[in-house]
N, C-alpha and C positions, 0 to 999 in steps of 0.2 A: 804943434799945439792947436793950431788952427782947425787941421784936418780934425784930430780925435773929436773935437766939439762938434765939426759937422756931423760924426757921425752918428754922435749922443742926439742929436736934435733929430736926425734922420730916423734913427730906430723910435725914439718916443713919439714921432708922429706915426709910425708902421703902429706901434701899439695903441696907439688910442683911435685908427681907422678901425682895427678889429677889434677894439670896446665896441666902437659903434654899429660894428656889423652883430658882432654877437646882441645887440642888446635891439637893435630892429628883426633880427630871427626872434627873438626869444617875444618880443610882443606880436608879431605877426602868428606866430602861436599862439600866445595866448587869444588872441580871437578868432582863430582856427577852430581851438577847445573852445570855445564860448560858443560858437557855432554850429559845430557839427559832434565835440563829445573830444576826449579822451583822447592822445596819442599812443598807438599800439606798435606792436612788430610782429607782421605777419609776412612768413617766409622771406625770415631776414632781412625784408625793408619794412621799415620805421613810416606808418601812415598812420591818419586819423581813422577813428572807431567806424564813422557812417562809411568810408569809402573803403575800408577793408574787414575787419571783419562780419561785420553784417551781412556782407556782401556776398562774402566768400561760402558762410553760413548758410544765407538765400540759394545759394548756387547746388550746395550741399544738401539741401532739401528739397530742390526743385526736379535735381537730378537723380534722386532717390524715390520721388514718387511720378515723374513724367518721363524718365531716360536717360540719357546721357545726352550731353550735348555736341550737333552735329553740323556739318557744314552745309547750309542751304543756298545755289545761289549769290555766295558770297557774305549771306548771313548766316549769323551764330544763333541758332535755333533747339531745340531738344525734340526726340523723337516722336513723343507725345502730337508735338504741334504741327510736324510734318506730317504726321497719320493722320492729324485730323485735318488740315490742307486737301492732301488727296481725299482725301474722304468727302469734304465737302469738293473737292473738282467733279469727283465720278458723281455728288450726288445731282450736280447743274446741270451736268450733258444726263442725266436719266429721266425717259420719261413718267411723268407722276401718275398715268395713269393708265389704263390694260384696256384700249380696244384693240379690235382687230387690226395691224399696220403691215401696208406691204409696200416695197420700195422695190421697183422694177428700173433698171438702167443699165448705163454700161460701164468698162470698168473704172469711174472716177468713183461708182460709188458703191466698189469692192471695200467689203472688212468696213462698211459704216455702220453694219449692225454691232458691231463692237463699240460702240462709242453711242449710239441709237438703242440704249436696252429695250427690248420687247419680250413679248412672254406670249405663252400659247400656238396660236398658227400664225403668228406673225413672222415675218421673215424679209429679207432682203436679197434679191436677185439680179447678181451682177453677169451681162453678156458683154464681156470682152471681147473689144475687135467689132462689134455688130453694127450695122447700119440700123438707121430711127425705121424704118419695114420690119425686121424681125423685134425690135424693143417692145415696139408698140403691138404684134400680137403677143408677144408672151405678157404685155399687162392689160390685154383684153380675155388672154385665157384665165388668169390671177381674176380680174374683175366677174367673170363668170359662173366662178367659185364661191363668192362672196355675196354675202344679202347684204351685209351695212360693213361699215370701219371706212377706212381712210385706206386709200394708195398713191404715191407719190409717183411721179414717172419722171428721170430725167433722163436725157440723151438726143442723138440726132445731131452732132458733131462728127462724127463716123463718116464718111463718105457726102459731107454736105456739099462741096462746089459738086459732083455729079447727079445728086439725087435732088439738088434744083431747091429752090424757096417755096414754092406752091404744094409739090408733092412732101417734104419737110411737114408745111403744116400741116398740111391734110389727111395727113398721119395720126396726127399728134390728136389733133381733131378730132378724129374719129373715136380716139380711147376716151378724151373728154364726154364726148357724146355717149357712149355705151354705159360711164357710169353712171352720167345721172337715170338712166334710164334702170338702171341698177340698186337705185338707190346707195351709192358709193360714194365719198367724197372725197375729190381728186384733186391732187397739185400739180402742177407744171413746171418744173424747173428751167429757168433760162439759158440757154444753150450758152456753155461755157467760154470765155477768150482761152487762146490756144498760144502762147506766146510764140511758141514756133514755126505759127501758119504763116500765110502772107496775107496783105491787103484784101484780098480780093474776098479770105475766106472772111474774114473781119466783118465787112461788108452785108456779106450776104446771114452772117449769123444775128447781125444788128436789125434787119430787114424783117429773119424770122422769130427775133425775140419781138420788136413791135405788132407782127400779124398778130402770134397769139396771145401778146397782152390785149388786143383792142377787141379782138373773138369772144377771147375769157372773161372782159370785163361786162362783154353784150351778153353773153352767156350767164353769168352771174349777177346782172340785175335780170334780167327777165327769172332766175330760179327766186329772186328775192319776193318777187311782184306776185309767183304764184306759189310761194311759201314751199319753194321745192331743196332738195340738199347742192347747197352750190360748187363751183369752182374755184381754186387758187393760183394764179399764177408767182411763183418766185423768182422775183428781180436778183441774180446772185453776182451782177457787174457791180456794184459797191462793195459787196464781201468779200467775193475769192479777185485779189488783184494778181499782178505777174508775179509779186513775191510768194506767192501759194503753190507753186507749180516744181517739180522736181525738175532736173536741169535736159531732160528731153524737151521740156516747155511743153507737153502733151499732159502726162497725169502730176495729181494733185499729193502734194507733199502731206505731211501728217498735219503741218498746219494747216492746208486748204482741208481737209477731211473733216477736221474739228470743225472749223464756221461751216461746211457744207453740213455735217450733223448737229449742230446747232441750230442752224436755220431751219433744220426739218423737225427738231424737238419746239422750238413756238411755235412752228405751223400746227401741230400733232394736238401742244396741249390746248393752243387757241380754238383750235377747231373741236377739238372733245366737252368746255367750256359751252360751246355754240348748241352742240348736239344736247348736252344737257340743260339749253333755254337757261344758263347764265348769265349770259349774254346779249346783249341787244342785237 
């Protein structure tokens, strides 16, 4: 007798925990609906109005006029917005403006015209394998060519512990010197780290990025003083580090190519800005 009474007490509390369950779902709802709308069922689960079908709806109409929705990166994006991503990528690495631009060097800076848009007799002249001797006449023949625009010149990493820190500059030097005489306006790109190299080449490349910065920079106030077209040297040891380099540690992965054509698109437009006295 004992036992059946427990088990009357036992079940009457089992039923009235689930009144009390049922009846904290049922107002938790109701300020669910009070909040966000209407209980729906969409593809057979039972959700509120704002989190489902609106939703779904949105999705339905976003994807009928922008694409289909696709995987970017790990985000859930629609095609629309990927085109226009790339679209605005290729428009930041293009340059905004059409002078004459020519890029003489070796092969780190193969296929940068690709990423370097130019138009007309501009062009990009890559000597693979070449020591900074032949670099620097093929962008004295380029500069001879040329009445006004921009030329950039980088190289001289090529055979640098043999061809010495003096004869290096004095290279470089010289194509500086012939543009302005040219009335050209020249960059200098700073001779590349090489991860591969040893110490010694380290050394001697740090040696001849300071000559021709402190040359350039003597060079470049006196063209200022007699209101002549100047020179640029480009510092590219903060931009292209070890992780830019493909696993030879000699040439530049497609990431080093981007900031090396980057770097050369502000130089390009800052310097077309100058040419056009918008600039101080």
């Amino acid at each position: 007798m004992k036992k059946e009474e427990a088990i009357k007490r036992l079940k009457a509390e089992v039923v009235s925990l689930r009144r009390e369950r049922v009846s904290e779902r049922n107002e938790r709802n109701r300020v669910n609906e009070k909040m966000n709308g209407p209980w729906a069922k969409v593809n057979g689960r039972r959700m509120i109005e704002k989190n489902g079908i609106n939703d779904n709806e949105r999705n339905r109409i976003n994807e009928k006029m922008n694409g289909p929705w696709i995987k970017v990166g790990g985000r859930r994006i629609n095609e629309m917005d990927a085109m226009k991503g790339e679209h605005d990528r290729e428009r930041r690495m293009q340059v905004r403006v059409r002078p004459v631009i020519r890029i003489c060097g070796d092969s780190m800076v193969k296929n940068v015209d690709r990423y370097v848009r130019m138009s007309g007799s501009s062009g990009c002249t890559s000597l693979r394998g070449k020591r900074v001797k032949e670099i620097c006449e093929n962008a004295e023949k380029v500069i001879d060519d040329m009445n006004e625009g921009m030329v950039i010149v980088q190289g001289g990493g090529n055979g640098l512990l043999e061809n010495g820190r003096e004869a290096t500059v004095n290279e470089i030097m010289k194509v500086v010197e012939r543009a302005r005489k040219k009335n050209v306006r020249v960059a200098v790109t700073s001779l590349l780290r090489r991860p591969a190299c040893n110490e010694e080449y380290e050394r001697l490349r740090k040696e001849v990025n300071r000559d021709l910065h402190e040359k350039i920079l003597v060079m470049k106030a006196e063209s200022i003083r007699k209101r002549e077209v100047g020179s640029s040297f480009l510092d590219m040891d903060d931009l292209i580090q070890a992780g830019c380099f493909l696993r030879d540690g000699v040439h530049l992965s497609q990431e080093g190519k981007t900031k090396l054509s980057q770097r050369f698109i502000r130089w390009i437009n800052a310097t077309h800005l100058l040419m056009e006295g918008r600039m101080d």
